[in-house]
N, C-alpha and C positions, 0 to 999 in steps of 0.2 A: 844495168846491173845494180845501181845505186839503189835505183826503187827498187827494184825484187831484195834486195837483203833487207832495207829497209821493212819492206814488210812480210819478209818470211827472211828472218834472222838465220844464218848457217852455223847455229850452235844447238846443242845438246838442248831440247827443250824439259824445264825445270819448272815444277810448277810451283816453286818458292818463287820465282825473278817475273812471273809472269807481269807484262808492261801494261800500262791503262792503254796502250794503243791494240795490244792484244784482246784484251776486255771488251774493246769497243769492238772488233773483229766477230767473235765469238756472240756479242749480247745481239748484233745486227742478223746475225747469219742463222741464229733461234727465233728472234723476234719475225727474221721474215716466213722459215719455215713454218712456223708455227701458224701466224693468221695466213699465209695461205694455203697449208693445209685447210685451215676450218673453212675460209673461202670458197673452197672446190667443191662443197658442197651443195654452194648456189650455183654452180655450172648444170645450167638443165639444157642448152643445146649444146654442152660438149666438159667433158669435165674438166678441161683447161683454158675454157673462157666464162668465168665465175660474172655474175652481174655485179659484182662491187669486189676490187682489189685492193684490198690497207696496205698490203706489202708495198704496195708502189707509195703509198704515202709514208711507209718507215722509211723504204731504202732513200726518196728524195730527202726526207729529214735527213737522214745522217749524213747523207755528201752535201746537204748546207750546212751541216751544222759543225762537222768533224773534218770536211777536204776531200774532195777528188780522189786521193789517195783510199779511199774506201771502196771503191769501186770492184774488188775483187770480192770482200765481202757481200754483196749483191748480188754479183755473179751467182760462188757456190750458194748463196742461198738458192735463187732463181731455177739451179740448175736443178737441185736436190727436190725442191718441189714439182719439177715438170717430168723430172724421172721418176719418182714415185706415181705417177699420175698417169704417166704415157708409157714409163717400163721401154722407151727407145732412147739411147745416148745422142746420137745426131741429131733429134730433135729437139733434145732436152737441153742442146749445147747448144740452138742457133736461136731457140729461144728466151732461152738465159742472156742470149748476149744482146738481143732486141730488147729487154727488159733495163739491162745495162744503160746500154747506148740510150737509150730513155730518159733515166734517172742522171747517168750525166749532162744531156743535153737541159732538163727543166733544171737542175743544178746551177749549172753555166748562166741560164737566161735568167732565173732568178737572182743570183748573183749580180750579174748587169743590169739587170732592169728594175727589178722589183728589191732591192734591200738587203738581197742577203739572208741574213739572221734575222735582222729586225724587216722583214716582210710583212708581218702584225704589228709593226707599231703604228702604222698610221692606215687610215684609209685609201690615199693614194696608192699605196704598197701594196696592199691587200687585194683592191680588185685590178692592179698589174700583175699578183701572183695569179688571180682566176682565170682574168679574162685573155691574158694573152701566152703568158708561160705556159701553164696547163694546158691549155687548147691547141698551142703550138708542138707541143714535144710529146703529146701520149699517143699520138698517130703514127710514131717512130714503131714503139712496141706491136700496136695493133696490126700493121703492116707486115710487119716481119713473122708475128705470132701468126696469123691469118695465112699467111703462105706457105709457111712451116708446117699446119695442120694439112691442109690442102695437098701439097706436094710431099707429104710421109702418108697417103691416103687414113689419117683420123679423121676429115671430114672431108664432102664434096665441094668442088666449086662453085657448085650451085651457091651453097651455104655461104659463101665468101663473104659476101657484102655484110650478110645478119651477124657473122663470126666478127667482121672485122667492127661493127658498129657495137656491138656488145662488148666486147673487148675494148673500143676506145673510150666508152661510157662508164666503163667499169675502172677503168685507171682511172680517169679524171674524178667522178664520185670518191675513190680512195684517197686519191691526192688529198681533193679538198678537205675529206672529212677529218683525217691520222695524217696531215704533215703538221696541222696546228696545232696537235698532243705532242707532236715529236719537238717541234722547235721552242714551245712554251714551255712544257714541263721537262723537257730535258734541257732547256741553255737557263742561264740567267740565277739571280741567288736565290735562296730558300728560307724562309723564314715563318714562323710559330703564328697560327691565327688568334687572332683576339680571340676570347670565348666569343663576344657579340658577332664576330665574324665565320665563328664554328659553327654558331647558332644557326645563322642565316643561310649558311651554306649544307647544314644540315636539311635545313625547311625548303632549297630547293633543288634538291636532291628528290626530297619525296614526292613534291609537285611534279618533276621531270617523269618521277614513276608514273605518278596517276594521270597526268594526261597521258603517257603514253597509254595506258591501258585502255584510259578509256576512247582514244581516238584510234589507235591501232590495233588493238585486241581484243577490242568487244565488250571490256567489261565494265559494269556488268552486266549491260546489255549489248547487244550486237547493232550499232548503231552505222555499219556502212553505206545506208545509203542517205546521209545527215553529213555534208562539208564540214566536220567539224576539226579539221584539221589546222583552224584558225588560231585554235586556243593555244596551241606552239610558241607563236607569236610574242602574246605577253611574257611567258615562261624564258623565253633567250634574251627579248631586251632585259628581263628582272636581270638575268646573269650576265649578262655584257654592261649594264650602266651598275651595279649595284655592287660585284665580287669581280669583275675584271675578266682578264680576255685568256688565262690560263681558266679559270672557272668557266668559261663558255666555251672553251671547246672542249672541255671536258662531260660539262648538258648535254653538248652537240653529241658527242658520241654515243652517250647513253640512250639519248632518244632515239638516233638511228639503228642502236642495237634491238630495242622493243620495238620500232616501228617493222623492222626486216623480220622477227619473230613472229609477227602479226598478223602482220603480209603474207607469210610462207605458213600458216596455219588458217588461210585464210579468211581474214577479216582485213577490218579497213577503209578506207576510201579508195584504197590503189588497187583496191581486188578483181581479178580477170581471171577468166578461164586460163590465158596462156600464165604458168609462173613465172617464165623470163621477162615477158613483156611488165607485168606486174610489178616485179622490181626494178627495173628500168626505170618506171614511173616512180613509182615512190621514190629511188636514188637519185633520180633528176631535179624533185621536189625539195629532197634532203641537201643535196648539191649547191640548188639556187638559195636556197635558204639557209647555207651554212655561210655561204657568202658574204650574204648581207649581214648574219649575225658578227661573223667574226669583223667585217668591216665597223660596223656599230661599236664592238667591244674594244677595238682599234678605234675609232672617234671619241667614246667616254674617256678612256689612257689618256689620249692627250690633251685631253681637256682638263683631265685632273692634273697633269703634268705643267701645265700652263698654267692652272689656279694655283698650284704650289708656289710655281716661281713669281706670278703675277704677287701674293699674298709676301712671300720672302723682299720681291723689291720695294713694297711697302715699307716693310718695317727694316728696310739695312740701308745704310748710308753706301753708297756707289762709289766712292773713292778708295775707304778703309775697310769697308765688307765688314766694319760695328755694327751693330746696332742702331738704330736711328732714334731723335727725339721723339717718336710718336712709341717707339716699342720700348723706349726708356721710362716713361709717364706709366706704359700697362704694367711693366716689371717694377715698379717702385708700388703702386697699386695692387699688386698682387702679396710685393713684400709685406706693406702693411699690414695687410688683411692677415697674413700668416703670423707677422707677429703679436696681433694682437690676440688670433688662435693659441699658439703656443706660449705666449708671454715670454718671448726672447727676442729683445732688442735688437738692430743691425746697424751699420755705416753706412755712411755718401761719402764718397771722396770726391771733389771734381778738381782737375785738372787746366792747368793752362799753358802752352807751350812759351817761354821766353823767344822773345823776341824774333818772332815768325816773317814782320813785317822789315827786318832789317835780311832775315835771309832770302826774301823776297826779291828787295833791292838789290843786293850785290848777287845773287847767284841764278836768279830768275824766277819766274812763277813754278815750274814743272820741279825745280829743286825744292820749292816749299812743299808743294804739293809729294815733294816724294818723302817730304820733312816727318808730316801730318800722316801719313802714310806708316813712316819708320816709327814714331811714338802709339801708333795705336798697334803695332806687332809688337813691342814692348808692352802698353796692358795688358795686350792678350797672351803673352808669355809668362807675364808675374801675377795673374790670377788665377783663383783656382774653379774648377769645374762648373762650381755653383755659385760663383760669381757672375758679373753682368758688367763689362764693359761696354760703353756707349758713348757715340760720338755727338756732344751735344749742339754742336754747331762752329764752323771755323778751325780755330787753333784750340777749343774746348772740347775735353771730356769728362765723362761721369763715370766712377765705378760705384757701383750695389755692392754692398759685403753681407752678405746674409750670417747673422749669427756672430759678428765680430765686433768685437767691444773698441773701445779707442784705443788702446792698445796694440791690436792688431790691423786698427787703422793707419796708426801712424807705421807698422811693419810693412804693411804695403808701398807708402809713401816712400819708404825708405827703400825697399827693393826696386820700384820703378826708378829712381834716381843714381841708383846705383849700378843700376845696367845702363843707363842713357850714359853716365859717366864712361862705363867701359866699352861706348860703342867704338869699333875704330873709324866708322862711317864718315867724312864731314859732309855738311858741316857740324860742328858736335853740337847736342840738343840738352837745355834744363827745363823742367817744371818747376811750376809754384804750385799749391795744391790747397786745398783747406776741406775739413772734413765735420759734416753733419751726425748727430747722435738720435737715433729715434729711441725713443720719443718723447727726449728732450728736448730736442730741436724744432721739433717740426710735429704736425701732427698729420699732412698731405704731402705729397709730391712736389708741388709748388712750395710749401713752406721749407721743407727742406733742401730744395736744390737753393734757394734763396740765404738759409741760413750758410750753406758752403759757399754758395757763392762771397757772402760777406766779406767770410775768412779770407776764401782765396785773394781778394782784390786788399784785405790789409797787410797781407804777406807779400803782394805784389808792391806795396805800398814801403814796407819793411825793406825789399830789396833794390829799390830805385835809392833811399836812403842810405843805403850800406855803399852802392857804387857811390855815391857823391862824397862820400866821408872816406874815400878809398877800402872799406872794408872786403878783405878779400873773402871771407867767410859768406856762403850766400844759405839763405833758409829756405829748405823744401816745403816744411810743414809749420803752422800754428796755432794748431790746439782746434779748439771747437770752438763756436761760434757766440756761446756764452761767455768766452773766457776774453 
């Protein structure tokens, strides 16, 4: 009873309150009638075994994508379409539910086997959603469809084996081709293309046209009996290595939609006398080959995902998750170059943690280390956006202040020192710091970290003198390194 209220709520339906769990019921339940209406018109040995089913690739998308719980939605889709079609309820009800049982069961085994949601992100995942999900679980529907027909006499037994083989071909072509539009462009975030990447994705767009045309439609000449169904090839790896694995199965479908137009007007490579057979072929074609595409575009992903992080662990220090000296040298390099662009000076501040090496000794290595740790979540809390904190080695850091005068140099100094003070953390943490002025100081990277340094190490110098003479007063900052 839980689940039934849960999804058909026992209150006064209002289409103010209407739920996104509803929405999703609704967007499923059109989405399926809809392509398989258009579907049934590929059905030429029977009009409710079409040579290619999308339905089964939305309704498998939404129960990975949204929960088991959607299963009802599939259903009345499934049913609405086989009743329209066959115009009998008993058979439109047992093969509604063979559709069902289907969709939940590649659901299920994708879940367990293949990733889930992230079924496209890697290649392993990918040919475990082809090779064994899909192969395993559309034999449910075909089975149940096939006997369905048979025993409400819509077709003979004869026909069985052809019904039941077209039917399982026609799922599985659907699956592969509309679960990877369902689970890419419907999961995951959204975000604004580059124009260079509008561009790009515009230019193959129109390539996906014109080969389709020309390999599967004749134009503008009628070229079927020329294998030119090669030139596909270059056109999916462009969109799987170049704009990604939402852009390739997006190709993918467009091409299959001009290739089945093609085909069913005939022309092509896949053209025969029989039409069912004809599309069979090419859907097989389209099948094997969306595979491998989406596998591909699933291999480039993670490869960029891997360059990312491989390129990120370069330039960040592994303990503090700073910045590292090698990505502090480019951003000081960069800075310059801007300021000598804009003619607006900036700071160096570098930092150095008092007495690391005594918290080392009485509290342990892993307390210092949590020390160095606690002071660099402190720079990176007292600077601001366009700042550059970086861990320059050790008990040492460097902040970048783009556009801040000494002024605001020594403001920063002040704000890091005065949180370390109000940490309640122990053991408690002071800096010494000393701060570089471009491009007074320095006219390089090198000469400036050199010139803070100086400072830093006479302030260091300053507060070993203040302990000895017992001065309780200790100095954060000391000017700049001309002074």
């Amino acid at each position: 009873m839980a689940f039934v209220d849960a999804v058909w709520p026992r209150r006064p339906f209002d289409p103010m309150t209407v739920t996104k769990e509803q929405k999703a019921y609704a967007a499923v339940i059109g989405a399926y009638v809809a392509a398989g209406l258009i579907a049934v018109e590929l059905g030429f040995i029977n009009k409710a075994v079409p040579s290619i089913w999308p339905s089964a690739g939305i309704a498998l998308g939404a129960l990975v994508m949204l929960g088991y719980r959607l299963w009802p939605a599939v259903f009345v889709g499934a049913f609405l379409v086989y009743f329209i079609v066959l115009h009998s309820l008993p058979a439109a009800l047992a093969m509604a539910g063979g559709n069902t049982a289907e969709g939940l069961l590649a659901a299920y085994l994708i879940n367990r086997f293949a990733g889930g949601r992230s079924a496209f992100q890697n290649p392993q995942n990918t040919l475990r959603f082809a090779a064994v999900v899909v192969l395993a679980s559309t034999s449910v529907s075909a089975s149940c469809g096939a006997a369905t027909l048979a025993l409400g006499g819509f077709a003979g037994w004869a026909d069985y084996g052809t019904i039941w083989m077209t039917w399982c071909l026609g799922n599985i072509s659907g699956i592969v081709l509309a679960t990877p539009c369902v689970l890419l462009w419907g999961a995951g975030s959204w975000s604004a293309w580059r124009p260079r990447k509008a561009l790009e994705a515009a230019a193959l767009l129109v390539t996906v046209v014109l080969v389709g045309l020309v390999v599967f439609c004749g134009v503008p000449v009628d070229t079927r009996e020329m294998p030119l169904e090669f030139l596909c090839v270059p056109v999916m790896v462009w969109a799987a290595f170049r704009l990604g694995r939402r852009e390739a199965a997006a190709a993918l479908a467009a091409l299959t939609l001009i290739a089945i137009v093609g085909t069913r007007t005939g022309h092509g490579p896949f053209r025969h006398p029989d039409m069912n057979e004809s599309l069979l072929w090419l859907l097989g074609f389209m099948t094997v080959f969306g595979v491998m595409t989406m596998a591909l575009a699933a291999l480039a992903s993670e490869y960029q995902v891997a360059e990312a992080q491989l390129r990120a662990l370069v330039v960040t220090d592994p303990l503090t998750g700073l910045p590292n000296y090698r990505r502090l040298l480019e951003v000081l390099q960069a800075e310059i170059l801007r300021a000598d662009r804009i003619e607006r000076p900036f700071s160096v501040v570098f930092f150095d943690m008092d007495g690391l090496k005594a918290i080392n000794d009485e509290h342990g290595h892993l307390a210092g280390s949590r020390a160095v740790c606690r002071l660099a979540d402190t720079l990176r809390e007292s600077c601001r956006a366009t700042d550059t904190p970086a861990r320059f080695g050790g008990d040492e850091f460097v902040v970048v202040l783009p556009d801040t005068d000494e002024a605001g140099a020594r403001h920063v100094v002040r704000r890091v020192s005065d949180r370390l003070s109000a940490d309640p953390d122990q053991p408690r943490l002071s800096v010494s710091a000393g701060v570089a002025f471009y491009p007074r100081d320095g006219s390089t990277p090198s000469t400036l970290l050199s010139a803070a340094d100086r400072v830093l190490y006479k302030v260091k110098g300053e507060k070993t003198d203040d302990r000895k003479n017992g001065v309780v007063a200790i100095r954060e900052w000391s000017g700049s390194a001309t002074r």
